[in-house]
C-alpha positions in Angstrom: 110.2 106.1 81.8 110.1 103.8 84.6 113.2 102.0 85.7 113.3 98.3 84.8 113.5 96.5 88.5 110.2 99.5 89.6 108.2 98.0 86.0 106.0 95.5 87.2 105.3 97.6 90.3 104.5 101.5 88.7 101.8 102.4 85.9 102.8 105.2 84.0 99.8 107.1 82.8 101.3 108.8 79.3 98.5 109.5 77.2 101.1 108.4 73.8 101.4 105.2 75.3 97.8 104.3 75.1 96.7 102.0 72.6 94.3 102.2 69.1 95.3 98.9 68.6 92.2 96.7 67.3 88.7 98.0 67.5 89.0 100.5 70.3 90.9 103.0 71.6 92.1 102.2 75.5 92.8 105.3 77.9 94.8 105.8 80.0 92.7 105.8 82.9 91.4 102.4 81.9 94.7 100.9 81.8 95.4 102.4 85.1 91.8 101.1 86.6 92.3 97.9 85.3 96.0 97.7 87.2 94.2 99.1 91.0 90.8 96.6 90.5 91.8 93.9 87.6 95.4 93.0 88.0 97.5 94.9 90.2 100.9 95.2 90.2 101.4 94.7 86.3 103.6 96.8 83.8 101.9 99.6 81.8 102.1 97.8 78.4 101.1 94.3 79.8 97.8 95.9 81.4 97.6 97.6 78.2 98.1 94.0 75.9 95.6 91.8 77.9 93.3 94.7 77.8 93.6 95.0 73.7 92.7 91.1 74.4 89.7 91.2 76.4 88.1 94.6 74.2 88.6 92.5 71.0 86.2 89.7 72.1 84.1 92.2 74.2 80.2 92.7 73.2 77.5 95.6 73.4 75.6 95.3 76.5 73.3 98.4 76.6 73.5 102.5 76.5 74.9 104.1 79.6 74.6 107.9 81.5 75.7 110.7 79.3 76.1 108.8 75.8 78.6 106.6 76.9 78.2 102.5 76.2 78.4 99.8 78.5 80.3 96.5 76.8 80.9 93.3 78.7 84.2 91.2 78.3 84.7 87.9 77.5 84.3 85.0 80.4 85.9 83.7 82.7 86.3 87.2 84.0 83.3 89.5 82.2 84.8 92.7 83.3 82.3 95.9 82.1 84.1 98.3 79.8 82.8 101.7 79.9 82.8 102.7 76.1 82.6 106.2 74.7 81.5 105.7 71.0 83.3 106.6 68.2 83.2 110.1 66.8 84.0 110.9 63.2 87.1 109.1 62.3 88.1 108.2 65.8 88.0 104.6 67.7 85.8 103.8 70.0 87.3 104.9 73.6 87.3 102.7 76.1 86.7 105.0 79.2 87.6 102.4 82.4 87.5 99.4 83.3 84.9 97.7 86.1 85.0 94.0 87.6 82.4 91.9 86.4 80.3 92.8 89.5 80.3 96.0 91.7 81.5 93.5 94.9 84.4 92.5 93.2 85.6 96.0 93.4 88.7 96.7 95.8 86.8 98.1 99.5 87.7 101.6 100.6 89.9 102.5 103.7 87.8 104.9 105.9 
């Protein structure tokens, strides 16, 4: 667990603190993605809640590489959502988490 007063700053990545809340299941690599290119610097469980948010109003855009689906959020932001579809029982996963536009995306150092 993360101390209270390093929260906002630290994203834990435990898989049981993912969420299959709503109609997809949110990794935690998306969570993480979505606090390094989306909104940096917030808790593990708020990244987690606005991301529950913007996956319950996203739509289907299209097929993507290797059977995964590419979904697009809801504006003002229209961040992409990498979906791999559901498979017997299971949620839909959401995979990561991409700015509405490849420029949006943080620049490298090097």
């Amino acid at each position: 667990m993360v101390p209270e007063e390093q929260a906002e700053t630290h994203v834990e990545c435990e898989p049981q603190k993912a969420g299959a809340v709503g109609r997809f299941f949110i990794t935690p690599h998306a969570i993480a993605r979505y606090v390094e290119r989306v909104h940096r610097g917030i808790s593990y469980e708020r990244a987690l809640g606005e991301i529950i948010q913007i996956a319950a109003k996203a739509h289907y855009v299209k097929d993507y590489h290797g059977g995964k689906q590419y979904w697009r959020g809801p504006k003002p932001m229209r961040l992409r959502l990498l979906v791999s579809p559901a498979a017997g029982d299971e949620l839909p996963q959401v995979m990561t988490i991409l700015p509405a536009a490849d420029s949006m995306l943080p620049k490298k150092d090097g």
